[in-house]
Every structure is written in structure tokens, then in C-alpha cells.
C-alpha positions in Angstrom: 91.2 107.1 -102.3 90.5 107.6 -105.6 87.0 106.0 -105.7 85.5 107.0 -102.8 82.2 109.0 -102.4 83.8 110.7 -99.9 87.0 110.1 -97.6 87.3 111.7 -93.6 90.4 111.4 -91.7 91.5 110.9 -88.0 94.8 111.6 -86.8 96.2 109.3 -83.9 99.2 108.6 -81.8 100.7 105.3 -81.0 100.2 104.5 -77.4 102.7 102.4 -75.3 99.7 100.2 -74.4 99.7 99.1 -78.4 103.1 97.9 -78.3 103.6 93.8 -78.3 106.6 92.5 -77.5 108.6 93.4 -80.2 108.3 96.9 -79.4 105.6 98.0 -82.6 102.3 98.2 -82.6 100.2 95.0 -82.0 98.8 93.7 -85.4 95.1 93.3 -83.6 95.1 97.2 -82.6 95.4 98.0 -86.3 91.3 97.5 -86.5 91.1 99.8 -83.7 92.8 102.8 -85.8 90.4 101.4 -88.8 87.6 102.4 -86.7 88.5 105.8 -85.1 88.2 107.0 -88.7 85.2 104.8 -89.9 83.3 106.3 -87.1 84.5 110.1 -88.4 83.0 109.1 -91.6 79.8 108.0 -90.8 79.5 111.2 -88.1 79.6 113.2 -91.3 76.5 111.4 -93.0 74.6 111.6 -89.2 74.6 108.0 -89.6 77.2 107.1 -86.5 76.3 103.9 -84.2 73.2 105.6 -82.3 71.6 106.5 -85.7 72.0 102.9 -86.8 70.7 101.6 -84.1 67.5 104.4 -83.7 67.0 103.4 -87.4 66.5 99.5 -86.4 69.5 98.8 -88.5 72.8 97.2 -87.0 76.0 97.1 -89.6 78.2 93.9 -88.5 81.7 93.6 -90.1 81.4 90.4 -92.8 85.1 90.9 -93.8 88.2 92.7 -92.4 91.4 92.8 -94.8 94.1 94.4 -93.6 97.9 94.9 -95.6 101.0 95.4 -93.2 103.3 97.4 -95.0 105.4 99.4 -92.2 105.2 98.8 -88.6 103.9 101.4 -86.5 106.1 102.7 -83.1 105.3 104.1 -80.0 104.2 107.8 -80.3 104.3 107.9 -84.1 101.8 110.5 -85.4 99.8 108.8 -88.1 96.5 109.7 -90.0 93.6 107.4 -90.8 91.8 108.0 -93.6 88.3 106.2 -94.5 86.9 106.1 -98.2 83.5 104.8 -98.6 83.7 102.6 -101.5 80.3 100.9 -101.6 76.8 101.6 -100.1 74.2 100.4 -102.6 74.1 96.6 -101.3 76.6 97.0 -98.5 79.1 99.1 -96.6 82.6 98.7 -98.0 85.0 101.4 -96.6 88.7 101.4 -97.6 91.3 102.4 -95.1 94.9 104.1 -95.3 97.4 104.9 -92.9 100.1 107.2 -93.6 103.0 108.7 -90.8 101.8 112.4 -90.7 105.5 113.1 -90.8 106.8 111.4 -94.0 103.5 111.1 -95.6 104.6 107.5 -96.5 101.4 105.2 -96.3 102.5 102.3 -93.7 99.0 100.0 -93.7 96.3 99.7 -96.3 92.9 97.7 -95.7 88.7 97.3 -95.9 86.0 96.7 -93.6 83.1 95.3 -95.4 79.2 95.6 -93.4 75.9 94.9 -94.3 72.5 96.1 -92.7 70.9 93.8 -90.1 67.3 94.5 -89.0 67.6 95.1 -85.2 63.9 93.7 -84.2 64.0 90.9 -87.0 68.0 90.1 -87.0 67.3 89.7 -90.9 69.8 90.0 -93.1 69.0 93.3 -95.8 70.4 92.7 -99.7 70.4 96.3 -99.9 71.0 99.1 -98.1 67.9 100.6 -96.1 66.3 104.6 -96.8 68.1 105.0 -93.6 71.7 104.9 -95.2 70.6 106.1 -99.0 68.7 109.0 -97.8 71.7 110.4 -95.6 74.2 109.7 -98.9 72.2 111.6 -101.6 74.0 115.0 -100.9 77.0 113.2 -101.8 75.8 111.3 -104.8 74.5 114.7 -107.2 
């Protein structure tokens, strides 16, 4: 991810349970994967769901895009890697998934979040001290 701040990666297998009908992953799961390695990302700023939520900030997903390029199989080995792309106004992280064996990137997407006041439920335009504070190392 050539823009990113920073990029972490989680490396997953392909449960039966994921499988739909037509023997591949189910297109719904895909999110899922998305946010095994979202959540390694923000572990590495300290800023994972019980941060957010100690800092009186909430992050909803706005927007989801997602891009289908391969079908993913039972037991495939794949890696998820998250870029974070934005963080000024909002949370944009990029996703990639690639088969660990071939290295071929099978699905591409985003996740898009902005902060939420817990106690207030208001809407932030830009990201709170709680986020910018934890980035800094990052952004010298």
C-alpha cells in the first residue's frame, strides 16, 4: 500500500463455516477478514476498540467497498493487510488480500470511520487528540 502511514498484516485460513453454497467463501465474511487485520493495526497505535471507547470516542463504519477479484476456498492460507490511508478528518483504511502461497492478491477494498462522541453521540469533523496523539510517532 503505497500510501499508507503504516500497513499491519494478519494471516488467516478459510474455514468450512465461510463456505456458501457454491463451495467459496461467502461474499459477507469478506468484512470479517477486513477486520481481523484493521484491529492488528489499530493494536499497534494502542488505539484498539477498548481505547476508543475509554477515550469517549466510537468509530462507526460510514462506507465499506469491497472488489472481488478471486474467490477464496476452504483452507486457503491468505494474508490481510491494512494500510491506514487517512486520519486527519476520518479513518480510511485500505485492505488487500493476497494467497500466502502464490502471492497473487485475490480481494482489494476500504473501510471508511469517523469519530463519534460516546456521551454526546455527536458527530467529530476531525479526528480527536485521542487518535492524533497516538499517530505522531508515525507522522515524523
Amino acid at each position: 500500500m503505497k500510501h499508507a502511514l503504516f500497513t499491519a498484516d494478519a494471516d488467516l485460513e478459510i474455514p468450512f463455516q465461510d463456505l456458501d453454497p457454491m463451495d467459496v467463501a461467502w461474499h459477507g465474511n469478506y468484512f470479517r477478514y477486513f477486520e481481523a487485520a484493521r484491529v492488528v493495526l489499530l493494536r499497534r497505535i494502542d488505539y484498539d476498540y477498548p481505547q476508543m471507547q475509554a477515550s469517549n470516542y466510537m468509530w462507526p463504519i460510514i462506507e465499506a467497498r469491497v472488489r472481488y477479484a478471486q474467490p477464496l476456498q476452504y483452507a486457503q492460507q491468505i494474508r490481510v493487510t491494512a494500510g491506514l490511508m487517512e486520519w486527519e478528518n476520518r479513518l480510511k483504511i485500505a485492505y488487500r488480500i493476497v494467497d500466502r502461497a502464490s502471492g497473487k492478491r485475490v480481494t482489494s477494498g476500504h473501510t471508511i470511520q469517523c469519530a463519534v462522541r460516546v456521551d454526546t453521540r455527536e458527530l467529530q469533523l476531525v479526528s480527536p487528540p485521542a487518535l492524533l496523539d497516538r499517530l505522531k510517532p508515525y507522522l515524523t
